[in-house]
C-alpha positions as CSV (number, residue, x, y, z in Angstrom):
1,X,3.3,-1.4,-7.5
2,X,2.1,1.9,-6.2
3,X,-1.3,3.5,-6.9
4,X,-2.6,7.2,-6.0
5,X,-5.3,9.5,-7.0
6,X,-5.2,13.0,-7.5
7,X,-8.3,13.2,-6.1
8,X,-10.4,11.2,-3.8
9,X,-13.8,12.7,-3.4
10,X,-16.8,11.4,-5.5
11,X,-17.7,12.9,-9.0
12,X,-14.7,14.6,-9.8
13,X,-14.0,15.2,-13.4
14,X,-10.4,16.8,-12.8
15,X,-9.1,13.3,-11.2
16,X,-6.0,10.9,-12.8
17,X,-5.1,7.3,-11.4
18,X,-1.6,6.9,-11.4
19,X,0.0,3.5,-11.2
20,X,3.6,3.1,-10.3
21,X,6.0,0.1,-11.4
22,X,9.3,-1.0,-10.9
23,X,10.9,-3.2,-12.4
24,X,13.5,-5.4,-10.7
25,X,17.3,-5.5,-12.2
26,X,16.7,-9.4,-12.3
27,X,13.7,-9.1,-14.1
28,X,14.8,-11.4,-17.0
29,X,12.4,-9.5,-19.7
30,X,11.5,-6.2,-20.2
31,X,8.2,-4.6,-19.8
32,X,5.9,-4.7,-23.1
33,X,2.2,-4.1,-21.7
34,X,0.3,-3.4,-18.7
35,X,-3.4,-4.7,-18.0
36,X,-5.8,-3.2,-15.6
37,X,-8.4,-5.0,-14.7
38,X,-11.7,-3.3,-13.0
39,X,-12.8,-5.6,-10.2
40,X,-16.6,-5.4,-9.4
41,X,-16.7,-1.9,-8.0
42,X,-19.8,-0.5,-6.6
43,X,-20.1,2.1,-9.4
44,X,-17.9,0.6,-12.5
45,X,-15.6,3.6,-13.9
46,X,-15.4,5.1,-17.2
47,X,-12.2,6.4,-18.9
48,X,-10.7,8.5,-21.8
49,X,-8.3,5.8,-23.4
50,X,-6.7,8.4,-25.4
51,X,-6.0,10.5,-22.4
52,X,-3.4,7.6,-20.8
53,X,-0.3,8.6,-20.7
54,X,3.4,7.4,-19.3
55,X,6.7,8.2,-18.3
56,X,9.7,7.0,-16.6
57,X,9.9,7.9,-13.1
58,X,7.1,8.2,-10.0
59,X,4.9,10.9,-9.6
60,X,7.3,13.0,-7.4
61,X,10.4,12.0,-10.1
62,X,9.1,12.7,-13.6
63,X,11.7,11.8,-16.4
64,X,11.2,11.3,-19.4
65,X,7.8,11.0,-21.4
66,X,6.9,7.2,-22.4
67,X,5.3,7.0,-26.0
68,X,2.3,4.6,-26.1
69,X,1.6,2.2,-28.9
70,X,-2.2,1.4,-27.8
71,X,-4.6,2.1,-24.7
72,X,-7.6,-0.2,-25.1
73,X,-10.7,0.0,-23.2
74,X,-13.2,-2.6,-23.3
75,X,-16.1,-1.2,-21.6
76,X,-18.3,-4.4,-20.9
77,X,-15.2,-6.1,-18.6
78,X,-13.3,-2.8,-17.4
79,X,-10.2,-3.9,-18.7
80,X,-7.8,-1.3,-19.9
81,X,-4.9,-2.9,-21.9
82,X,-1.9,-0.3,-22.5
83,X,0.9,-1.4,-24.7
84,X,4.2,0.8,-25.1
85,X,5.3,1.8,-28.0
86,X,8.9,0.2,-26.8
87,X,9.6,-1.9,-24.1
88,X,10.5,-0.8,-20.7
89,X,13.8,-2.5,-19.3
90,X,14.6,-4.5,-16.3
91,X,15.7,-1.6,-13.4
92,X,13.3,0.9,-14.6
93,X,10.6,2.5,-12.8
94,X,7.3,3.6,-14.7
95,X,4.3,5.6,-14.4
96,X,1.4,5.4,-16.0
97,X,-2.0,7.7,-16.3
98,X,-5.4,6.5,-16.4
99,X,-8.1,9.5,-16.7
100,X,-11.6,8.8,-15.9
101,X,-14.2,10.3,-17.1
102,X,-14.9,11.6,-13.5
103,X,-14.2,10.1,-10.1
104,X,-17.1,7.0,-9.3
105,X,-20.8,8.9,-7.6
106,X,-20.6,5.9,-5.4
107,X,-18.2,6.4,-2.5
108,X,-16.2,3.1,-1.1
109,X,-13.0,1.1,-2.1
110,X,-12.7,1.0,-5.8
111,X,-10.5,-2.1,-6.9
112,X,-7.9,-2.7,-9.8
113,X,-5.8,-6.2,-10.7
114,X,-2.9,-4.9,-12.2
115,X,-1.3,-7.1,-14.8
116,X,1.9,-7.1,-16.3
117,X,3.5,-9.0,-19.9
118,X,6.9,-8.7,-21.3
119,X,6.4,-9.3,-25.3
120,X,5.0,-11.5,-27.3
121,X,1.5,-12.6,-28.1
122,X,1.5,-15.4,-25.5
123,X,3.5,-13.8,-23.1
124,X,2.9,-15.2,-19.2
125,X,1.3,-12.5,-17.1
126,X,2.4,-11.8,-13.7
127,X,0.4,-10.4,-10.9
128,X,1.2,-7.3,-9.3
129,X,-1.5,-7.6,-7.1
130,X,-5.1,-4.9,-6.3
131,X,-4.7,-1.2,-6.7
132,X,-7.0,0.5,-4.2
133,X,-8.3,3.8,-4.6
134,X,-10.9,5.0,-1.4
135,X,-13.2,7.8,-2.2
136,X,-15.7,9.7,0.2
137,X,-18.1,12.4,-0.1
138,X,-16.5,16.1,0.4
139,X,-13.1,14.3,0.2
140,X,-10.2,16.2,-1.1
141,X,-10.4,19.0,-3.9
């Protein structure tokens, strides 16, 4: 898993988190959801669930758009839940968008357990470790 920001000073509104997964050939299952959870942060971030967004390819290699079947956001743990609309396949690489309502005021390492779950309602989660994100005052535009 890779993870970038477009921005990385504090209090930008313009910013998007991209997170970056590829799925091994061997996976065995495809990909149904993916679950980001906020670790304690020193300022906790807000997002626009219905401004996520995913396709197929890395930032650098966008193919095609990925329809989404739900992005939810439960404020109180910082857990962002999205679920595609169809499954992403062993081999694939995919990208997906998180858009906060602005970049955290607080500037320090902001933390993110990614999860990932092939289908089915008690699917086993694996680990695909901490997404960091580092943002400093008069940091990039």
């Amino acid at each position: 898993m890779d993870s970038v920001t477009t921005f990385n000073a504090v209090s930008i509104p313009a910013a998007k988190y991209y997170f970056t997964i590829s799925l091994p050939e061997q996976a065995g299952e495809p990909l149904d959801r993916v679950v980001f959870q906020q670790q304690p942060n020193p300022d906790p971030i807000n997002f626009y669930p219905e401004q996520t967004f995913a396709f197929l390819g890395d930032r650098r290699n966008q193919r095609s758009q990925v329809a989404l079947e739900s992005v939810d956001w439960d404020r109180d743990t910082g857990k962002i839940t999205v679920t595609f609309a169809q499954t992403i396949s062993p081999g694939e690489t995919v990208t997906i968008g998180l858009k906060p309502w602005k970049n955290p005021d607080v500037p320090g390492v902001y933390q993110f357990r990614v999860f990932a779950l092939p289908p089915g309602e008690n699917s086993q989660a694996m680990d695909l470790g901490v997404a960091r994100f580092q943002f400093y005052r008069g940091g990039t535009w």
